[in-house]
C-alpha positions in Angstrom: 7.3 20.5 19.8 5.2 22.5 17.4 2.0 24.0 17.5 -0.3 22.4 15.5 -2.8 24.2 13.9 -5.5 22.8 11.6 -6.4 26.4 10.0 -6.0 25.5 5.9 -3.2 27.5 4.6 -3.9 29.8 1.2 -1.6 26.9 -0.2 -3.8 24.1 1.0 -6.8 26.2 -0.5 -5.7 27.1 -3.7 -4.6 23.2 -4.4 -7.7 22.2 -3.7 -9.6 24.7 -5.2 -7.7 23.8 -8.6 -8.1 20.2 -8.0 -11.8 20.4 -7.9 -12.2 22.6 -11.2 -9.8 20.3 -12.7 -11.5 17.2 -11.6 -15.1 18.3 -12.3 -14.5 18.3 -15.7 -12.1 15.7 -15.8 -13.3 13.1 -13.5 -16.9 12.8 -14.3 -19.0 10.0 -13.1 -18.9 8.5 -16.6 -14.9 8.9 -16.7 -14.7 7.4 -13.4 -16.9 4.3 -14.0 -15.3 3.4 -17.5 -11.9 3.5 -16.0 -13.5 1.5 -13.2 -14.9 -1.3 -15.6 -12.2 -1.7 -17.8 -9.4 -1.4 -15.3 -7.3 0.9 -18.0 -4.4 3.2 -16.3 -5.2 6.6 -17.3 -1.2 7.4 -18.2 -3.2 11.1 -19.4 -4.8 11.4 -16.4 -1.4 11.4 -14.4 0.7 13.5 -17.5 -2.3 16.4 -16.3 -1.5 15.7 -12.4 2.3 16.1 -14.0 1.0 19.2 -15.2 -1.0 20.9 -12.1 2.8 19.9 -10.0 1.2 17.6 -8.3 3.0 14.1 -9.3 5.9 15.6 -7.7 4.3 18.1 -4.7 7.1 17.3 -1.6 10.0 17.4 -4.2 11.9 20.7 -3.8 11.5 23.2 -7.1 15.6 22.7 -7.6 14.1 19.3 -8.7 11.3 20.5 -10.7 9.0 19.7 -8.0 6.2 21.8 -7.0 8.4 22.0 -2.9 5.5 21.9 -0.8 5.1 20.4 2.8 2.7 17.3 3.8 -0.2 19.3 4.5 -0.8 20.6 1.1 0.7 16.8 -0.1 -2.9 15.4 2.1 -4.9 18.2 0.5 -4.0 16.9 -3.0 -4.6 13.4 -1.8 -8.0 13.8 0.0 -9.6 15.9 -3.1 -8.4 13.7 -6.1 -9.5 10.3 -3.7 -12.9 12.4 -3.3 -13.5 11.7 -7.2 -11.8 8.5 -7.5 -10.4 6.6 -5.1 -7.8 4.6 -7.6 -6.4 8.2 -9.2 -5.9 8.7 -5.4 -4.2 6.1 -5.0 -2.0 6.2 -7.9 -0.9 9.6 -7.1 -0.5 8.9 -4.0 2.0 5.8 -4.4 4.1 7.6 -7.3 4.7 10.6 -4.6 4.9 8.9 -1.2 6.9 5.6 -2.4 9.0 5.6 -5.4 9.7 9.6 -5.4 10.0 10.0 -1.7 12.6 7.0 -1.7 15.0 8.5 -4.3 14.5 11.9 -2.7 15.1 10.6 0.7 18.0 8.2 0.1 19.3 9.0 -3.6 22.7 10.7 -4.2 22.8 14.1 -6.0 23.3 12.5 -9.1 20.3 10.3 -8.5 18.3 13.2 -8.0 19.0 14.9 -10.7 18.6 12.3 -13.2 15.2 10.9 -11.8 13.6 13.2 -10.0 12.6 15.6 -12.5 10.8 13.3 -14.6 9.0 11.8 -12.2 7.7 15.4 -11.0 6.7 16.3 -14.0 4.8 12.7 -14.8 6.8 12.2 -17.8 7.3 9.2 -15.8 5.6 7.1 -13.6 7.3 5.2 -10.5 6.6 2.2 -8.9 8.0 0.7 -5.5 8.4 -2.8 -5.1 8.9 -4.2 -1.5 5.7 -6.9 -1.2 6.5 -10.6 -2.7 4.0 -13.5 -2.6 5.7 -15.8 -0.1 6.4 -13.0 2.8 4.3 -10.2 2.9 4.8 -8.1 5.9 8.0 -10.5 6.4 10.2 -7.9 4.9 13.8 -9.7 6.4 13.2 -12.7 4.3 12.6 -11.8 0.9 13.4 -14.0 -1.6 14.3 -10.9 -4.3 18.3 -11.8 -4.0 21.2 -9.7 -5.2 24.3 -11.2 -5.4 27.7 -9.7 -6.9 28.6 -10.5 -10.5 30.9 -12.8 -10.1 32.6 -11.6 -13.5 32.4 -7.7 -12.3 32.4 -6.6 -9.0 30.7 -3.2 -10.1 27.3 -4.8 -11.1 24.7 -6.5 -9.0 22.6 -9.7 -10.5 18.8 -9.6 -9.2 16.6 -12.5 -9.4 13.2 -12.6 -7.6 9.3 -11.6 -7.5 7.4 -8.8 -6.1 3.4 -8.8 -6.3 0.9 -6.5 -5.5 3.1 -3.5 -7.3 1.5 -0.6 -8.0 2.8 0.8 -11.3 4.4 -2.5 -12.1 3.8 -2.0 -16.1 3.3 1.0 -16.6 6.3 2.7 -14.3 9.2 3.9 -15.9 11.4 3.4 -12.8 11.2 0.9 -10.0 12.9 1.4 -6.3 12.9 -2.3 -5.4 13.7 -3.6 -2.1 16.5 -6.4 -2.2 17.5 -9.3 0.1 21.6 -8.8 -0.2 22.3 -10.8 3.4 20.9 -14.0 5.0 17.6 -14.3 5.8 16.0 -12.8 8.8 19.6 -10.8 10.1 20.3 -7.2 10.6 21.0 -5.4 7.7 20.3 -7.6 5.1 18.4 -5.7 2.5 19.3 -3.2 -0.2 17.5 -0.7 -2.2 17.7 -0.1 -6.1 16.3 2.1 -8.3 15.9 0.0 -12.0 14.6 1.5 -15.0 12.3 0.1 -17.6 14.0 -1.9 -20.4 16.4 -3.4 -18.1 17.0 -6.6 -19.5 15.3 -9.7 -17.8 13.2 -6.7 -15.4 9.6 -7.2 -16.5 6.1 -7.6 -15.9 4.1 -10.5 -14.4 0.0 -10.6 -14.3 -1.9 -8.1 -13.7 -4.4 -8.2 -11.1 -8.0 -8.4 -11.3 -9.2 -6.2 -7.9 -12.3 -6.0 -6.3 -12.0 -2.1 -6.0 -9.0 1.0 -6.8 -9.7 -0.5 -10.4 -8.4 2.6 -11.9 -5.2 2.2 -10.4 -2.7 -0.5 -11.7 -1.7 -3.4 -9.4 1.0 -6.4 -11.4 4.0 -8.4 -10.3 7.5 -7.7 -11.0 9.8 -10.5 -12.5 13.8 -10.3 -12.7 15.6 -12.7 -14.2 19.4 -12.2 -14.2 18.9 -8.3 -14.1 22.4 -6.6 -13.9 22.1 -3.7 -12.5 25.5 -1.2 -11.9 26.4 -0.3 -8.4 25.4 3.4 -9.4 21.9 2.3 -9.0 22.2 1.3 -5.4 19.8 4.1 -2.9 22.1 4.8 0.2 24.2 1.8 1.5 24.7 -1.8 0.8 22.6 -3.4 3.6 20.5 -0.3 4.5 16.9 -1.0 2.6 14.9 -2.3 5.4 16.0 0.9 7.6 14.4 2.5 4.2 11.6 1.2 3.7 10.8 1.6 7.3 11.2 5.1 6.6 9.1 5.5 3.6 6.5 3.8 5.0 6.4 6.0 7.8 5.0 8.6 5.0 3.1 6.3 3.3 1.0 5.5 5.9 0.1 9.1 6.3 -0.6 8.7 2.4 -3.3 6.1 2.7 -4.8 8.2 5.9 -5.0 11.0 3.6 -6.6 8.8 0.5 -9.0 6.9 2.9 -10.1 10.4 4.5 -10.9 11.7 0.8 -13.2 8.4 0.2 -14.5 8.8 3.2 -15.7 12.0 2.3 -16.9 11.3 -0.7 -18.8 8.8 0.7 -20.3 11.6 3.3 -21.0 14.6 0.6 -23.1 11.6 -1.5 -25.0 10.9 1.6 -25.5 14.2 2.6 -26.8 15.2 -1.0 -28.8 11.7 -1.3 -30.6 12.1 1.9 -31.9 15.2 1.0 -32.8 14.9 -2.0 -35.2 11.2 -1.5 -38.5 11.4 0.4 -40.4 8.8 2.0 -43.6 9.4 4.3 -43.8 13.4 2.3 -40.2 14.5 3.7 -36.6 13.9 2.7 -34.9 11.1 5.1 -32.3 13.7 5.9 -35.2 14.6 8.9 -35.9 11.0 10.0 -33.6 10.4 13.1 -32.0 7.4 12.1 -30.5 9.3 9.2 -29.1 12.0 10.7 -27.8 10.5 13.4 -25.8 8.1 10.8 -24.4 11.4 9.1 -23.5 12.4 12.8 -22.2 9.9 13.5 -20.0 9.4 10.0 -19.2 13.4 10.6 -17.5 12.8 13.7 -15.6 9.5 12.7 -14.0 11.5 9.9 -13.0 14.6 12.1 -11.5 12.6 14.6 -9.6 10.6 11.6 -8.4 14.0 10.2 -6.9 15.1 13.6 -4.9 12.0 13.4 -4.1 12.5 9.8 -2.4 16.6 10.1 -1.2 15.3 13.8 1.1 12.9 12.1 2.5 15.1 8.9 3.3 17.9 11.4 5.3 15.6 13.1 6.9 14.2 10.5 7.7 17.8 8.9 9.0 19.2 12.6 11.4 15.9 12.1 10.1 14.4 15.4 9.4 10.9 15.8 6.6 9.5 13.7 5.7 5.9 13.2 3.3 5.3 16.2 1.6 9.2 15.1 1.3 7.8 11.1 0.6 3.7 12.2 -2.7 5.2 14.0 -3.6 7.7 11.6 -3.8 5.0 8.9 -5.2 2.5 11.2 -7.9 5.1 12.1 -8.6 6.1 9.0 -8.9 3.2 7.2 -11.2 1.8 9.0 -13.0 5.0 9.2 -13.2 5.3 5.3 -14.8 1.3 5.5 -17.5 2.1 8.1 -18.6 5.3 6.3 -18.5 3.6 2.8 -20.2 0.8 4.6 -22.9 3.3 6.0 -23.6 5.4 3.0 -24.2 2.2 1.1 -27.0 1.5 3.6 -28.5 4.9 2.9 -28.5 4.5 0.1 -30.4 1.4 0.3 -30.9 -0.4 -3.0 -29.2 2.1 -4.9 -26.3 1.9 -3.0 -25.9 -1.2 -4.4 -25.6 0.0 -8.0 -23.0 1.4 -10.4 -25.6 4.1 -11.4 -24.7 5.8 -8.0 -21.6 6.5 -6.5 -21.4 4.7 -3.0 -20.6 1.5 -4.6 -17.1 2.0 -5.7 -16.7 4.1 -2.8 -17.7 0.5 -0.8 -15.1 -1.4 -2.9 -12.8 1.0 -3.2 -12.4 1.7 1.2 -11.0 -1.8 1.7 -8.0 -1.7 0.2 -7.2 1.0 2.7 -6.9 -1.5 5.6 -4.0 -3.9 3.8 -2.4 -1.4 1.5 1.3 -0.2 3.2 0.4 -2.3 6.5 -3.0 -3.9 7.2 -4.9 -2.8 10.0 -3.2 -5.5 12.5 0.4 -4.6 11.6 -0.6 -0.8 12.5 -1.9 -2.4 15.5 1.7 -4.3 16.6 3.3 -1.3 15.5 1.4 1.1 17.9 1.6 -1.8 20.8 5.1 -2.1 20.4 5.4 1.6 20.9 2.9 1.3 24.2 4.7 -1.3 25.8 8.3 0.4 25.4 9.8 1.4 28.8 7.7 4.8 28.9 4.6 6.5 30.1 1.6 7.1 27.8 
């Protein structure tokens, strides 16, 4: 096993160094709250990210990627989410799903033909696994591929996915498909389907309650024919996939609810210095700092998890219990601090004028994104009760 170490690397520093001179001027509050309001994707914003190699920061440079490791991928996570938790999120799904997938499972011709252009954020990828009628019930989805019958080199798709992040703006979907019976081994398979696809389209776009910035639709496909050549890895191996992906995704949404979470923090810290009551700032009244204590050590604890799981995903050692309870920690982590600052806040907490309160409605979606809170729980209980000591 390796050592871990949580000493920031000069590559860790410089990325977020750049990202905060990039995102001072970029991300202002006003920038942040209009794309909040009117729930408009920032495509710009992302062709920048493209720009700084950060839409495509774990692909290798023989990709065009930038070739880094995890640790400077939850750097990049944690400072953009800082600003804006929906950016974050954005940039973290394009990198952690759809890239990740191809650059994990793809073929060298795959590669080479997609991978590039998402790294760059010429294009934007989605991922599409979640469909209305079985959620975390991945082994019965009801997205079906079935062989043309009148060419056995092409695959017809008809389904739904919801909740898709990317689902009309992304120029390339990796879509999880059922291609066996219901609820048996091996029955799913992964595609990657381009834009323009005929019958591939789509559906409504959500109206969310926070990560406004960040673009959540349905997918539709109706009769999509898709060639063989478009299939990622093995006829029946998508679950085993996804499985896989989400093992890094997880650490993604640890990463994006620690940078909310410190957002959160750094307001309250600069709010509770700044107001007075009774001739002092509340920073000096006990049941302040003890809150910012408190919020402090949450965080730390979170971030041990966080790095604890990316090292072991990077020293290819077992990771799904290590990921399942960084995002579970986390999560719930960046809610209870977002929660807390609001309260210091007090009534301005509760107002767009400050920024606590997209920091509040942004921290939920941390909890359900990639795995709610109780599915990190049966997978880290399912890892206890295994024949082994703890």
């Amino acid at each position: 096993m390796s050592t871990l170490t949580f000493q920031e690397t000069e590559n860790q520093q410089q990325i977020a160094d750049m990202i905060r001179r990039w995102a001072t001027e970029r991300l202002k509050p006003e920038v942040v709250l209009h794309y909040d309001e009117t729930q408009e994707f920032p495509v710009d914003i992302f062709r920048e990210l493209g720009e700084m190699g950060l839409m495509g920061i774990l692909v290798p440079e023989e990709y065009g990627g930038s070739g880094f490791g995890y640790f400077e991928y939850i750097t990049a996570i944690v400072e953009v989410s800082k600003f804006c938790g929906g950016i974050g999120l954005s940039l973290a799904a394009h990198n952690s799903l759809c890239t990740n997938h191809i650059l994990k499972f793809g073929n060298e011709e795959q590669k080479r033909k997609y991978l590039p252009k998402l790294a760059s954020g010429e294009w934007i990828g989605a991922w599409g696994l979640t469909e209305p009628n079985t959620g975390s019930d991945a082994s019965n989805m009801k997205t079906v591929a079935v062989p043309d019958p009148k060419d056995s080199d092409y695959y017809i798709i008809n389904g739904a996915k919801n909740f898709i992040t990317h689902g009309k703006t992304g120029s390339v979907a990796v879509i999880m498909t059922r291609t066996g019976e219901a609820r048996t081994p091996n029955n799913s398979t992964a595609f990657v389907i381009e834009k323009g696809t005929p019958g591939f389209f789509a559906g409504k776009k959500e109206n969310k309650l926070g990560m406004r910035a960040s673009e959540t639709t349905e997918l539709i496909f109706q009769d999509v024919r898709v060639h063989k050549s478009q299939i990622l890895g093995q006829i029946g191996d998508g679950f085993h996939q996804a499985m896989k992906v989400l093992d890094g995704g997880r650490i993604s949404i640890a990463a994006l609810s620690l940078g909310i979470a410190y957002g959160a923090l750094n307001a309250s810290i600069a709010y509770s210095k700044q107001r007075e009551q009774f001739g002092k700032p509340i920073s000096q009244f006990q049941g302040i700092s003890f809150k910012l204590a408190d919020m402090k050590m949450r965080l730390s604890a979170s971030e041990i998890l966080t790095y604890r799981a990316a090292d072991l995903l990077m020293n290819g050692q077992p990771v799904t219990e290590a990921s399942a309870m960084a995002k579970l920690h986390a999560s719930e982590t960046c809610v209870a601090l977002s929660n807390e600052a609001v309260q210091i806040f007090g009534g301005y907490g509760y107002v767009k004028d400050f920024p606590v309160e997209k920091f509040y409605r942004d921290s939920k979606l941390c909890t359900i994104g990639e795995g709610t809170s109780e599915i990190q729980k049966l997978v880290i209980a399912r890892n206890v009760l295994k024949d082994r000591k703890v």
